[in-house]
N, C-alpha and C positions, 0 to 999 in steps of 0.2 A: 427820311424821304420815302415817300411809297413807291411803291414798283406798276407801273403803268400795266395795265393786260386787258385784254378782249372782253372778257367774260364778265363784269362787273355782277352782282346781283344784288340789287338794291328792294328790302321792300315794305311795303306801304302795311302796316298796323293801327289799330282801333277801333272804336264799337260801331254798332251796327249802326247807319245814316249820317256816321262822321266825315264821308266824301274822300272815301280809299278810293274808289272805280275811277271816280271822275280827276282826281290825282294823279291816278297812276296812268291815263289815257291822256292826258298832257303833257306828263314829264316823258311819256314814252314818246311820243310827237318830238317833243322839243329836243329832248339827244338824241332822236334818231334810234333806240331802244325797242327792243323787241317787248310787247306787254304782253301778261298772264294774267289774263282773272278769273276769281273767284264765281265758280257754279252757280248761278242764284236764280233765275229768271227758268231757267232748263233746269232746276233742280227738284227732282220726282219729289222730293220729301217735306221741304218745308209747308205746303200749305197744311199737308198733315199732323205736321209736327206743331205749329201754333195752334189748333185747334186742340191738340192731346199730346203736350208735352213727355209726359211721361213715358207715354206708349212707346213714339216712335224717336226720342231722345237716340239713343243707340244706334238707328237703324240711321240719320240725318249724319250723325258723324261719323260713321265710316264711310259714307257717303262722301263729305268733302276732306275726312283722308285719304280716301284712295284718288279720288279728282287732283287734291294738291301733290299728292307725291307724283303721278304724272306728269303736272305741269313739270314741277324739280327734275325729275327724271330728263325731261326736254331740255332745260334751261343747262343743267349738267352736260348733256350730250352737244347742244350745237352750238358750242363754243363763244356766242354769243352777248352783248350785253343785256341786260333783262331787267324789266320792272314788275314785282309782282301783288297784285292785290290780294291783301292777309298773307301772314304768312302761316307756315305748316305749324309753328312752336304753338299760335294763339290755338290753335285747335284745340289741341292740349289740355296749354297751361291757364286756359280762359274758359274755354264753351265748355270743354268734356269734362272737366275739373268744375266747374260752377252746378252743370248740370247735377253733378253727383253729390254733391255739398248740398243743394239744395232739394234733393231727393227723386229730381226727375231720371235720372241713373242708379239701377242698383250698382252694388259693389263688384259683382261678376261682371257685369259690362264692360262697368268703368276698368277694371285691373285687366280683363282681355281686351280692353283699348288701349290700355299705358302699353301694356306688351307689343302689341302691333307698332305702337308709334315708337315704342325703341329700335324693332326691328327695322324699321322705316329709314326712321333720320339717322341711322349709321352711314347708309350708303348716300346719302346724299350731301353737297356741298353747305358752310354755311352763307349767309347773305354778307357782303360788304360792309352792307351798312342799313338799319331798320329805320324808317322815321314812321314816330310815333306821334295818331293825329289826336288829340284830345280834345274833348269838347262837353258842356254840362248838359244835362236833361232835357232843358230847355232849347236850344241847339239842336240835340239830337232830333229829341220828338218833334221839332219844323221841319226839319229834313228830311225827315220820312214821311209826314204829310204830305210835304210836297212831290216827291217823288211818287205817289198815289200807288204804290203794289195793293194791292187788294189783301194777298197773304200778310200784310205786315198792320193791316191796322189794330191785330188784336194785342200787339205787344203793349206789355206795362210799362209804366215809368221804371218801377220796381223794380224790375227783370233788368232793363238798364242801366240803374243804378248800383245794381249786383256787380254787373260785367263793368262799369266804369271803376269799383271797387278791387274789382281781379285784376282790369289791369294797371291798375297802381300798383297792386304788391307783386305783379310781375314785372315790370318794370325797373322796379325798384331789384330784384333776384337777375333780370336777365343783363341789367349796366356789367354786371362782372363777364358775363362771357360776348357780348355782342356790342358793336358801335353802335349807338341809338343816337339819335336825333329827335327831340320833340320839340310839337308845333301846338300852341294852340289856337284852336279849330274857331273856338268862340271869339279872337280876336281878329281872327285872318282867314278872309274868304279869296282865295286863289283866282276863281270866276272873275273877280271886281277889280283886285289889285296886280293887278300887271306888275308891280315894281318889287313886290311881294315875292310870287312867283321866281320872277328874276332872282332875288336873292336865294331862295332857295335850290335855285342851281348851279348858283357860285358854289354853294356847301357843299352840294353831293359833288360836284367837280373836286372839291377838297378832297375828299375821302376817296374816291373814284377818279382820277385824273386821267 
């Protein structure tokens, strides 16, 4: 039996245009839940950083490390239930881990980033429970059409296919320490299916009661 508490922290996981924001601005509505999202629209870097990946690689992730351990920071302190868009681990174990794989991070970066983010996630709680949204390229890339950012139309299929590939094998690494829950994205549009939705918070009520 789980032990009922205030503070739940549940949070929303997956690649970019998969419909974390809009997930987690609903289930935050719907329990009543305090939401955290993710920097993007007010974020100084990314329009830089699509244009010259390499350059400004480094300078884009500690940008939303230090953003996300705030949030954490917050979500820790006001005792609170919480829903939050991306969590601090995909930072990590997906963007700053991909980047450097794929050479848009050197190795000095990347190893005084890992460092930072151990220092980091010592002091902070972990989440309850992640639900992880998944969805194919095809999927993705309408999604972000639609949503018309101007910064985002130079992204490649490639580039998401990369990160769709990182987060399978993290996924697959993170089932041992965290509750995960996955959804796939390409079957199940939240917007449309009301009944959908509903079941998905029978779940997190499971985990989180």
């Amino acid at each position: 039996m789980r032990v009922k508490k205030a503070n739940y922290l549940v949070g929303i996981a997956g690649n970019i245009g998969v419909g974390k924001t809009t997930l987690t601005r609903n289930l935050a509505e719907r329990l009543g839940w305090k939401a955290f999202y993710e920097s993007v629209i007010d974020n100084p870097y990314l329009d830089n950083f699509y244009k010259d990946m390499k350059r400004w690689s480094f300078n884009l992730q500690i940008y939303f490390l230090a953003h996300r351990f705030r949030s954490q920071k917050i979500i820790s302190e006001s005792g609170i239930a919480s829903i939050q868009d991306r969590t601090i681990y995909e930072d990590v174990e997906i963007f700053a881990k991909s980047l450097h794989e794929q050479g848009y991070m050197n190795q000095r970066d990347y190893q005084t980033y890992r460092e930072l983010f151990n220092d980091m996630v010592f002091f902070l709680p972990q989440p309850d429970l992640i639900i992880y949204l998944k969805a194919s390229i095809k999927t993705l890339l309408a999604r972000i059409k639609t949503r018309g950012r101007d910064f985002e139309r130079s992204i490649s299929p490639d580039y998401l296919e990369y990160l769709n590939l990182a987060y399978e094998r993290w996924m697959r690494e993170a089932q041992e320490k965290f509750t995960i829950l996955t959804v796939n994205a390409d079957e199940v549009d939240f917007l449309k299916e009301d009944d959908k939705f509903e079941e998905l918070v029978k779940k997190i009520r499971v985990y989180c009661p």
